[in-house]
C-alpha positions as CSV (number, residue, x, y, z in Angstrom):
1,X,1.1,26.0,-15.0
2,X,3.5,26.7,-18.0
3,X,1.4,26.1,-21.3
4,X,4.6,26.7,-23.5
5,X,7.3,23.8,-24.1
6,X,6.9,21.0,-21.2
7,X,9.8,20.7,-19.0
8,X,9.5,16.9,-19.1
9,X,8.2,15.1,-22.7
10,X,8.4,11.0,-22.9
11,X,8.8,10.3,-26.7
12,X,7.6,7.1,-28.0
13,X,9.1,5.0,-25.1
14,X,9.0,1.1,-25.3
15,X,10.4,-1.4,-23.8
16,X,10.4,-5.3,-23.7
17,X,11.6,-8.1,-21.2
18,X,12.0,-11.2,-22.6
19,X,8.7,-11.7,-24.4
20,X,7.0,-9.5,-22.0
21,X,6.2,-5.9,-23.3
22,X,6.4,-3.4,-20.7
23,X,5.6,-0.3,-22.2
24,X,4.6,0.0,-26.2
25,X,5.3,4.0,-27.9
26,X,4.7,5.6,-24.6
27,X,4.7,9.5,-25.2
28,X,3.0,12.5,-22.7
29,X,4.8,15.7,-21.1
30,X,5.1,17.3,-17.8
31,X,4.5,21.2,-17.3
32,X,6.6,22.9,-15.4
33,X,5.7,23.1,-11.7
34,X,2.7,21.0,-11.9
35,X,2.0,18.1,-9.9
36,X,1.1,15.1,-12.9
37,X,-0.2,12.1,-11.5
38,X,0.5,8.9,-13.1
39,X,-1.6,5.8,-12.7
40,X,-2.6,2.6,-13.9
41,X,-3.2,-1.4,-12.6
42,X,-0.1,-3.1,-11.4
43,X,1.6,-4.3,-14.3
44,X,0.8,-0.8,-16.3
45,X,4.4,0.0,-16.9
46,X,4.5,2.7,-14.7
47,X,7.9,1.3,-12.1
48,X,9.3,0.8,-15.8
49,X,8.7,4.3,-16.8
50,X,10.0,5.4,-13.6
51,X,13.3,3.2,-14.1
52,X,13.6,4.3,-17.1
53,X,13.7,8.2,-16.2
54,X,16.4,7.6,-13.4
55,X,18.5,6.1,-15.9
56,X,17.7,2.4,-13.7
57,X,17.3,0.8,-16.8
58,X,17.6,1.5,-21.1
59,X,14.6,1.5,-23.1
60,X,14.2,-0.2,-26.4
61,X,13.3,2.7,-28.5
62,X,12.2,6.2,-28.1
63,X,13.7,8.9,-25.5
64,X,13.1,12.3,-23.2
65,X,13.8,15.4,-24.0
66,X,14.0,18.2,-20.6
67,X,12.8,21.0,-22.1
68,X,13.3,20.1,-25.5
69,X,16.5,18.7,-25.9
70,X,16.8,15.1,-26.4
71,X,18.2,12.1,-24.6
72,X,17.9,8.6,-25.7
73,X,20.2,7.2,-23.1
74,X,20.3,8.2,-19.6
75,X,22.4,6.4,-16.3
76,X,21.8,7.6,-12.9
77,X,24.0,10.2,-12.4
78,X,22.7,11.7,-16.0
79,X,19.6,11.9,-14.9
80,X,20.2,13.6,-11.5
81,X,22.2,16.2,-13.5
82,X,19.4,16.8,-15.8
83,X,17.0,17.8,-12.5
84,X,15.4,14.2,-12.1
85,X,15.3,12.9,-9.0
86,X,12.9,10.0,-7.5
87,X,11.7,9.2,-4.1
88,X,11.0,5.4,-4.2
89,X,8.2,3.9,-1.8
90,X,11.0,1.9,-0.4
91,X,12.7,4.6,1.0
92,X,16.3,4.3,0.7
93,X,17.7,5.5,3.9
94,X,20.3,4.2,6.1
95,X,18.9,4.0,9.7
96,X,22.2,4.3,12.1
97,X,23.2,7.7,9.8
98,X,21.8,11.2,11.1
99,X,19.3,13.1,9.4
100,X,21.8,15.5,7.9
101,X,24.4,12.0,6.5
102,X,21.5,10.5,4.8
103,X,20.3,14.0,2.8
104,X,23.9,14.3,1.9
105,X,25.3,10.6,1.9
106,X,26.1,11.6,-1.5
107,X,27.7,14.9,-1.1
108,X,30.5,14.7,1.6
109,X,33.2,16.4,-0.4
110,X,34.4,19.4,1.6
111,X,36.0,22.5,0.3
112,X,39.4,21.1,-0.1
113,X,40.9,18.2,-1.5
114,X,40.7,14.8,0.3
115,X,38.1,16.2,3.1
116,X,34.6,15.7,4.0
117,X,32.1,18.5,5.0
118,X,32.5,19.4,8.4
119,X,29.5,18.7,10.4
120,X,28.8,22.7,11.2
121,X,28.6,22.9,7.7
122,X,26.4,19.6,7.4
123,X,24.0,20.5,9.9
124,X,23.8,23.8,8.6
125,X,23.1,22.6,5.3
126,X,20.2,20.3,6.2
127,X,18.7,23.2,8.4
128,X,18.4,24.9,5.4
129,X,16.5,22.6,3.1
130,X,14.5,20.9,6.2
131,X,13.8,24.6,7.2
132,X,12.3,25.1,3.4
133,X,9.8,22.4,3.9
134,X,8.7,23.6,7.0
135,X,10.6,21.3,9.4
136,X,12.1,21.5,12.7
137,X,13.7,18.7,13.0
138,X,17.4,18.7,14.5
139,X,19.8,17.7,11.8
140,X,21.9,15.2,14.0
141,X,19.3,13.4,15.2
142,X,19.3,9.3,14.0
143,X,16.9,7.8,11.1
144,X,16.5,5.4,12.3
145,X,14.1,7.0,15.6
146,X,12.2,9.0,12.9
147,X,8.4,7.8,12.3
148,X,7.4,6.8,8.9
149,X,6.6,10.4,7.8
150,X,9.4,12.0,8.9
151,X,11.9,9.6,6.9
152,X,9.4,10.8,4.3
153,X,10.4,14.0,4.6
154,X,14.3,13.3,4.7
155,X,13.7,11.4,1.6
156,X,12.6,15.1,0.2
157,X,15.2,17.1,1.5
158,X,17.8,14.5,0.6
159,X,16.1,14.6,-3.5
160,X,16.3,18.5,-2.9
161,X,19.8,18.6,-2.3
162,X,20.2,17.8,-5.5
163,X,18.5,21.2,-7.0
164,X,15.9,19.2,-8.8
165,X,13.6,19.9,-11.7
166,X,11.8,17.1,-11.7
167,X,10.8,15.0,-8.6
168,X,9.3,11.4,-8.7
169,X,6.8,9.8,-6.3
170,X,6.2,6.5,-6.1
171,X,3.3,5.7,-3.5
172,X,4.4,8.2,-1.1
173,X,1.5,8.3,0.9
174,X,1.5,4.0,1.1
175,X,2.4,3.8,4.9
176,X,1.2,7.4,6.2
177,X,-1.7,8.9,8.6
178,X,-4.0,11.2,7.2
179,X,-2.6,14.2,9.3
180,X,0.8,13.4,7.5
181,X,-1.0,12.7,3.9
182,X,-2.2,16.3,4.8
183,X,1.2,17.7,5.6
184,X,3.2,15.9,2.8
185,X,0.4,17.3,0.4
186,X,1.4,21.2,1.8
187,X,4.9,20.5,1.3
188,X,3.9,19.5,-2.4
189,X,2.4,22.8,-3.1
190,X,5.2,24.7,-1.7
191,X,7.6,22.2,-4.2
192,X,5.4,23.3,-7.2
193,X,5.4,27.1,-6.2
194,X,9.2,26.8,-6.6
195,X,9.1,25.2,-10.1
196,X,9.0,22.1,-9.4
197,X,7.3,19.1,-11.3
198,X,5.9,17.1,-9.4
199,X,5.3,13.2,-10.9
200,X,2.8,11.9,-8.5
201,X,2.5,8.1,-8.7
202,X,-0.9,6.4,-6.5
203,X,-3.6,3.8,-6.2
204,X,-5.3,6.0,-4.3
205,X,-7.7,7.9,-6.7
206,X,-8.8,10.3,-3.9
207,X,-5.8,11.6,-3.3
208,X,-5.1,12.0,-6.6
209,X,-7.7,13.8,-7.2
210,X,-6.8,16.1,-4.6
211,X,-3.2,16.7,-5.4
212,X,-2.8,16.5,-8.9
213,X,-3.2,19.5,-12.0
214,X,-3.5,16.2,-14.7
215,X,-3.5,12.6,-14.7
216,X,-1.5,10.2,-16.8
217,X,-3.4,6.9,-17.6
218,X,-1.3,3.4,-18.4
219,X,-2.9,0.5,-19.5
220,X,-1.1,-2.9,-20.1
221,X,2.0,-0.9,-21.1
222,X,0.1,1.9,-23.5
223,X,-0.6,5.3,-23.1
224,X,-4.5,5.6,-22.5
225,X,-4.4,9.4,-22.2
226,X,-3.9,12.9,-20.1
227,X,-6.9,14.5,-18.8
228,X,-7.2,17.4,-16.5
229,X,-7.9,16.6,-12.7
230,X,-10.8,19.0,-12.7
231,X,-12.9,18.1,-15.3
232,X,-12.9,14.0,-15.0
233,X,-13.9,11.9,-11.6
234,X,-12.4,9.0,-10.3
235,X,-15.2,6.8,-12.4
236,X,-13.7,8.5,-15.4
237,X,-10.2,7.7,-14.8
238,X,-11.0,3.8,-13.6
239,X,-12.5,3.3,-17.0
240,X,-9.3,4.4,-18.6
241,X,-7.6,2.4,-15.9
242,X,-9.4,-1.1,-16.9
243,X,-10.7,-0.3,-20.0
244,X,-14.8,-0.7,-18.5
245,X,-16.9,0.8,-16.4
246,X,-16.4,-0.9,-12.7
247,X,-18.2,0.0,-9.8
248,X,-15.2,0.2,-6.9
249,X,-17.1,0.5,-4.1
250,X,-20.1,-1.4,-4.6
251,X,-22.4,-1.3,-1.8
252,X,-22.6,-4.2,-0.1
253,X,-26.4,-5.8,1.2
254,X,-26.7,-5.9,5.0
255,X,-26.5,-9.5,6.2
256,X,-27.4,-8.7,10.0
257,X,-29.2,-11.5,11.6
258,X,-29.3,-14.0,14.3
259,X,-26.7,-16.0,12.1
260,X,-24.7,-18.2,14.9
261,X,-21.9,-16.4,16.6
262,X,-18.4,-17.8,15.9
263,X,-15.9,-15.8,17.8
264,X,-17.0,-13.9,20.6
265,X,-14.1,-11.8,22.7
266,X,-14.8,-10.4,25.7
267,X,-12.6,-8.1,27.8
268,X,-9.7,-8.7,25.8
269,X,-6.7,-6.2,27.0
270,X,-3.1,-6.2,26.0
271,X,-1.8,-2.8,27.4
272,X,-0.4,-0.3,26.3
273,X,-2.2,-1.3,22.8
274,X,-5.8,-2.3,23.8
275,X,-8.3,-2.5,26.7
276,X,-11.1,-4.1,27.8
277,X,-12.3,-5.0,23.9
278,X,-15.3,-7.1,23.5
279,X,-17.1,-8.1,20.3
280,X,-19.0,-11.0,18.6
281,X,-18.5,-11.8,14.7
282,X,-21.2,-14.4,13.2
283,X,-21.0,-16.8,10.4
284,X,-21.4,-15.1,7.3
285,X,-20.8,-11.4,8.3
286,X,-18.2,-8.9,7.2
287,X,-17.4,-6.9,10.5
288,X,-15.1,-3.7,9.5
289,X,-12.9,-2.3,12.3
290,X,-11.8,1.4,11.4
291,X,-10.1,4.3,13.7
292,X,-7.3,5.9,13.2
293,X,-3.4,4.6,12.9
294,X,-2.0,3.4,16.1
295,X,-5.7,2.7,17.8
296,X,-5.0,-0.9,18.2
297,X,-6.6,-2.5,15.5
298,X,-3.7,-4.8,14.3
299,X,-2.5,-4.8,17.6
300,X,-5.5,-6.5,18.4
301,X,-5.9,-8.7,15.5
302,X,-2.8,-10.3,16.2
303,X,-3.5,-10.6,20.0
304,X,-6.6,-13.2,18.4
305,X,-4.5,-14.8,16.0
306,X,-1.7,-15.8,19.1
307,X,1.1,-13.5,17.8
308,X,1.4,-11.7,21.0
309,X,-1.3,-13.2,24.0
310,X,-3.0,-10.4,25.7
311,X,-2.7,-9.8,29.4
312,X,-5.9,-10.8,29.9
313,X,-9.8,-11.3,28.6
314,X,-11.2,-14.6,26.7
315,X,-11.6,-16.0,23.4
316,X,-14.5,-18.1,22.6
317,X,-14.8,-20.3,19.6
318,X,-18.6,-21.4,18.9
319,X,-19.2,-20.9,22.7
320,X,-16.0,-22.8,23.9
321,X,-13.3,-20.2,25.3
322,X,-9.9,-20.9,24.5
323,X,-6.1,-19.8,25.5
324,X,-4.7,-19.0,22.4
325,X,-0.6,-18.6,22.9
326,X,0.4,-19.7,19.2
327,X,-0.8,-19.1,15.1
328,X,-1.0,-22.8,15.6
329,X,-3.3,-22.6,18.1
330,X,-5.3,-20.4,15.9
331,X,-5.3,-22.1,13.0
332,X,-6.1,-25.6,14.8
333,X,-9.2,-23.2,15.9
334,X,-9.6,-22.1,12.5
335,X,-8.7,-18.7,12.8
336,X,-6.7,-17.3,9.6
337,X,-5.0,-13.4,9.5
338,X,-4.0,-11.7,6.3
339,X,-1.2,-9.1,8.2
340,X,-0.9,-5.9,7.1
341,X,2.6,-6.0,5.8
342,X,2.6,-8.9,3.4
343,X,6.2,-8.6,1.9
344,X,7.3,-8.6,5.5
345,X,4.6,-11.3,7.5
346,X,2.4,-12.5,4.3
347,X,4.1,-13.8,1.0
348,X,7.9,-16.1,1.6
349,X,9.7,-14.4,-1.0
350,X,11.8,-17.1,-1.1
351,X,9.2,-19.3,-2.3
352,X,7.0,-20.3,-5.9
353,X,3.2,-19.7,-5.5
354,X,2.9,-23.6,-4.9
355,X,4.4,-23.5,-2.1
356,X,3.1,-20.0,-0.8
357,X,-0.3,-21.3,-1.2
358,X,0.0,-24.9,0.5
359,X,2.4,-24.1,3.4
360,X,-0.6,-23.7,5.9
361,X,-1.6,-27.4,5.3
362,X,1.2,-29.4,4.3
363,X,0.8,-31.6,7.2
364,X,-2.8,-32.8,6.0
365,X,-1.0,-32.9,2.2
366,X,1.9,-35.5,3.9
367,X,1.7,-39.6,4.5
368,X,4.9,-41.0,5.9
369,X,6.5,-37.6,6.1
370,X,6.7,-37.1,2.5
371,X,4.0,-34.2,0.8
372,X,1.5,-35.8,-1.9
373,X,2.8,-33.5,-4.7
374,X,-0.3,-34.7,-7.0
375,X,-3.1,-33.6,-4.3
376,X,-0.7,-30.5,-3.9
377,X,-0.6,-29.4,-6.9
378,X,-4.1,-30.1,-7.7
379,X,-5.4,-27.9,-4.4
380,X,-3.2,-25.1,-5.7
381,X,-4.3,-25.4,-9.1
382,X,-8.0,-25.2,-8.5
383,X,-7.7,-22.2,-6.0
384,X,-5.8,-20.6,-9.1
385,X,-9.1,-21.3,-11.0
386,X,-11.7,-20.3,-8.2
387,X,-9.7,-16.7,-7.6
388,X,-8.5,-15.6,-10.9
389,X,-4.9,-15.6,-9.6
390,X,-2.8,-14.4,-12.6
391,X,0.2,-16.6,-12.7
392,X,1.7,-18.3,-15.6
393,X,2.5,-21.5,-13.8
394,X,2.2,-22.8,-9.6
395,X,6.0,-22.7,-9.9
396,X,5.9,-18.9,-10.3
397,X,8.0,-17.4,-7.7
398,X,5.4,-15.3,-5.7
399,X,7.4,-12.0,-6.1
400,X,6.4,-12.2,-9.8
401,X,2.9,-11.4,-9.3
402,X,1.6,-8.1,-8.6
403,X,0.8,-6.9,-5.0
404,X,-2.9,-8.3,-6.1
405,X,-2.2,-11.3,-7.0
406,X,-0.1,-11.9,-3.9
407,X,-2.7,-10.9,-2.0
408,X,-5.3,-13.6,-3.4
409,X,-2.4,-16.6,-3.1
410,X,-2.6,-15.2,0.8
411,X,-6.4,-15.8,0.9
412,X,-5.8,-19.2,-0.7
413,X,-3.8,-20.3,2.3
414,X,-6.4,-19.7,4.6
415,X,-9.1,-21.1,2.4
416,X,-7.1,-24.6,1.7
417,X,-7.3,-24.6,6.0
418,X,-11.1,-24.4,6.1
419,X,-10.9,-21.3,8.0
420,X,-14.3,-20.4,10.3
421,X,-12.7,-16.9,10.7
422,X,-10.8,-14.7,8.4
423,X,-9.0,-12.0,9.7
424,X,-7.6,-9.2,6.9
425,X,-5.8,-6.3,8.2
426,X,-5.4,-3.5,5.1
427,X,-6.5,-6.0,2.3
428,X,-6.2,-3.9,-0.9
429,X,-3.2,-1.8,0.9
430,X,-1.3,-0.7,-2.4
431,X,-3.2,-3.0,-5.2
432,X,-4.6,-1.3,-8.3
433,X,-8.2,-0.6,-8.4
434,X,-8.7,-4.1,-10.9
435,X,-7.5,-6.5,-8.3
436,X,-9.4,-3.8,-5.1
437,X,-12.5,-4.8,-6.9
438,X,-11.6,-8.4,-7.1
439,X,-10.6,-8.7,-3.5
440,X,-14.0,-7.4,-1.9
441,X,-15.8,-9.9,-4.1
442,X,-13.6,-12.3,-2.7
443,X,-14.0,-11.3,0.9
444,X,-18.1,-11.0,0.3
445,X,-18.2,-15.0,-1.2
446,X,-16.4,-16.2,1.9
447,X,-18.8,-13.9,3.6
448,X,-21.8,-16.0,1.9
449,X,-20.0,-19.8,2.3
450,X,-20.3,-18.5,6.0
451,X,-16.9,-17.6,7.3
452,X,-16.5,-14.7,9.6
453,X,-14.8,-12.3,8.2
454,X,-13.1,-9.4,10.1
455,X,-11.7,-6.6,8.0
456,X,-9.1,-3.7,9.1
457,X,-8.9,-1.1,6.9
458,X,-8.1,2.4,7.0
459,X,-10.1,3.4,3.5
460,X,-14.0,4.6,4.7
461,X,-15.6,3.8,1.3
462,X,-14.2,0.7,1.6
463,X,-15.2,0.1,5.0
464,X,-18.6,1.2,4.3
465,X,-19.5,-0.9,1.0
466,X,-18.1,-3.7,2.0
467,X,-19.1,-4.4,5.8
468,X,-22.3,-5.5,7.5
469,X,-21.4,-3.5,11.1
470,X,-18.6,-1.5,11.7
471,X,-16.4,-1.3,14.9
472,X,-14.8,1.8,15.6
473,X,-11.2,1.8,17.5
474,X,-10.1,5.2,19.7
475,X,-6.8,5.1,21.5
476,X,-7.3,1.5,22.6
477,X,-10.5,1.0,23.5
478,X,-13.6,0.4,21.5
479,X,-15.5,3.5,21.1
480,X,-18.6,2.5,19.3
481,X,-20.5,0.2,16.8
482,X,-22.2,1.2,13.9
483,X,-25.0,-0.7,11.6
484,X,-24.2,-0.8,7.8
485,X,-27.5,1.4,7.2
486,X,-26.5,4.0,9.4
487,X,-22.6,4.5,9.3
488,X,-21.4,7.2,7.2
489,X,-17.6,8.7,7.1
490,X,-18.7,12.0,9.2
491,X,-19.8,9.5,12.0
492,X,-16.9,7.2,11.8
493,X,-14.5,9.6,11.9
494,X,-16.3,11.7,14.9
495,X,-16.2,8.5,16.9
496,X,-12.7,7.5,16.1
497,X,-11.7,11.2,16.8
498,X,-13.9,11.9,19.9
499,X,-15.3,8.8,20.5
500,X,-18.6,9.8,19.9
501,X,-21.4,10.7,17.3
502,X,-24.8,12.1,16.9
């Protein structure tokens, strides 16, 4: 790591929307070819930061200087000639284009005037810079067949086209496996070997802590500080994050028991995602199912919740079994599911948090077809209360809120239903560690008002501090079960792996 002149120093940035302040004197630097995490709650400033250095948006005051020259304005195309170049978590890629159109869908200008590259020399581009990250992928092959992680690595190749200096991050391991977490992770050293800077933005401390030379703390739109990855801990940095000492994973007491058994499935098989599953949750128990991606956990979830039926097996409901073909059918059983993707099957964008909140019971809300507004808004506005939803009004639009918040006007639908059983499939996916901490409290006082929860989650420590018993998935089929006393990550992962443990 270069300890002269950073390549990247933030002086005194601010910026304000409306009333709102975004980010207040912000100032740190970036070493060259270090990987710099920066974190901080949703709401930290840190997307602002980020728009700000792609020349996205202006800030108020203050400015960047790449390796100590100035700039106090930037546009886009400034700041990709200055060696900036970010990788969104919405990856912007265009899905009927080849591999080699998207990394150059902004270089097609061919040695003469008035012509394109010609695809030998596209493909042989792309080889090249697809080759440097350790990739054998075939240039003309379509986006839009690529898994997740491999439009990840496009996304790279297409920044690197660009001979950067500086490459952003924004969540990029949000929607990826371990194995590829791993892989992105070596191509990240090999980045930072070549000089690169690497700005690595996460929620997830762990890997953070794994990647990362130094870590960048935001709070409410402040700089909190910089500290070296190997001499703090992830207890260090949430303090910085929040501002108090908060115990993430807090270990949850085991509520095993003869408590009466609410949902019992038995044989339940929807090929070629699941077979043959059976299980029992009770009233008043948090049941974790973990495995690996693709093992047919959410698969599964929805198979319960009437999304897709399965081909065959029972559902019982307090003892009764129960052909469930619908969501209505579940929810008339009361049966709730958080899904995994919320933007996509969770929050109505289109919508205010009223109406987010209500939608699952405006029928009960209604007399003569018309929705008691009154008793709506007073539902809403006491499930605001009861889960510290941070809104400044019900007539918020939900895409205002952070990803936490969204989350907990998710759980507030179900709850207005009188839901027996809950099922959340990734709950804190991509929230900040404040609103993580809030949601398992959440999930353990439903827990204790005796609703069934069933939680999918793909983080162990959260799995093991928040669940009673925990259900392990392995290609389909349900390899094991494990006590909260005696499940530990080695175990977990040996049965999800091999379907087995000592």
């Amino acid at each position: 790591m270069n300890e002269a002149q950073p390549i990247l120093s933030i002086k005194d940035i601010s910026k304000h929307f409306g009333g709102v302040t975004a980010l207040d004197g912000v100032s740190f630097g970036v070493d060259e070819g270090e990987c710099h995490a920066l974190v901080g709650e949703n709401g930290a400033g840190k997307t602002t930061l980020i728009n700000i250095l792609s020349g996205d948006i202006l800030p108020d005051a203050g400015h960047i200087e790449i390796k100590g020259t100035p700039y106090h304005r930037l546009d886009p195309r400034t700041s990709i000639s200055l060696g900036i170049n970010v990788i969104h978590q919405e990856l912007a890629l265009i899905g009927p284009l080849s591999i080699m159109e998207n990394i150059f869908v902004g270089d097609l200008k061919g040695e003469h005037k008035g012509f394109v590259k010609s695809q030998k020399r596209l493909k042989a581009d792309a080889k090249g810079l697809l080759d440097m990250l350790g990739c054998d992928f075939e240039p003309a092959d379509l986006v839009e067949r690529l898994s997740t992680s491999k439009k990840q690595i496009v996304e790279i190749a297409k920044a690197l086209s660009t001979n950067p200096k500086i490459l952003i991050m924004d969540e990029p391991t949000s929607s990826l496996t371990n194995a590829e977490t791993e892989k992105l992770f070596g191509i990240i050293k090999s980045l930072k070997a070549r000089g690169i800077s690497i700005i690595f933005v996460s929620h997830r401390l762990n890997e953070v802590m794994k990647i990362s030379d130094r870590v960048t703390v935001l709070r409410d739109g402040r700089y909190i500080g910089t500290v070296k990855t190997g001499a703090t801990s992830i207890d260090a940095i949430v303090r910085m994050m929040v501002g108090r000492t908060m115990e993430l994973y807090q270990k949850r007491e085991s509520r095993e028991g003869d408590k009466p058994v609410v949902l019992e499935v038995e044989g339940l098989t929807r090929e070629p995602y699941f077979r043959n599953v059976s299980f029992k949750a009770r009233s008043g128990e948090i049941a974790a199912f973990s495995g690996l991606v693709g093992a047919g956990r959410t698969e599964l979830a929805e198979s319960i919740f009437g999304y897709a039926p399965p081909d065959q097996g029972t559902i019982k409901i307090q003892g009764i079994s129960h052909k469930i073909s619908s969501p209505k059918g579940a929810m008339n059983l009361g049966i709730g599911l958080l899904t995994e993707d919320r933007k996509i099957n969770g929050v109505i964008g289109t919508m205010v948090v009223r109406e987010n909140a209500s939608i699952a019971v405006l029928p009960k809300l209604a007399r003569l077809g018309f929705v008691r507004r009154g008793e709506e808004n007073r539902r809403v506005n006491e499930f605001i209360r009861l889960l510290g939803i941070k809104t400044p009004s019900i007539e918020n639009p939900i895409l205002n809120l952070s990803g936490g918040n969204q989350q907990k006007v998710m759980i507030a639908r179900w709850l207005a239903t009188a839901v027996k059983v809950l099922i959340v499939d990734e709950p804190t996916q991509g929230v900040d560690v404040g609103a993580k901490a809030e949601i398992h409290k959440l999930l353990r006082e439903l827990a204790e008002q005796g609703v069934a929860v069933l939680v999918i989650s793909s983080d162990l420590p959260e799995v093991l501090s928040i669940s009673d018993r925990v259900l392990i998935m392995k290609s389909g089929e349900l390899a094991g079960e494990l006590s909260s006393r005696d499940a530990t990550e080695e175990r977990i992962m040996m049965m999800a792996t091999v379907g087995w443990c000592q």
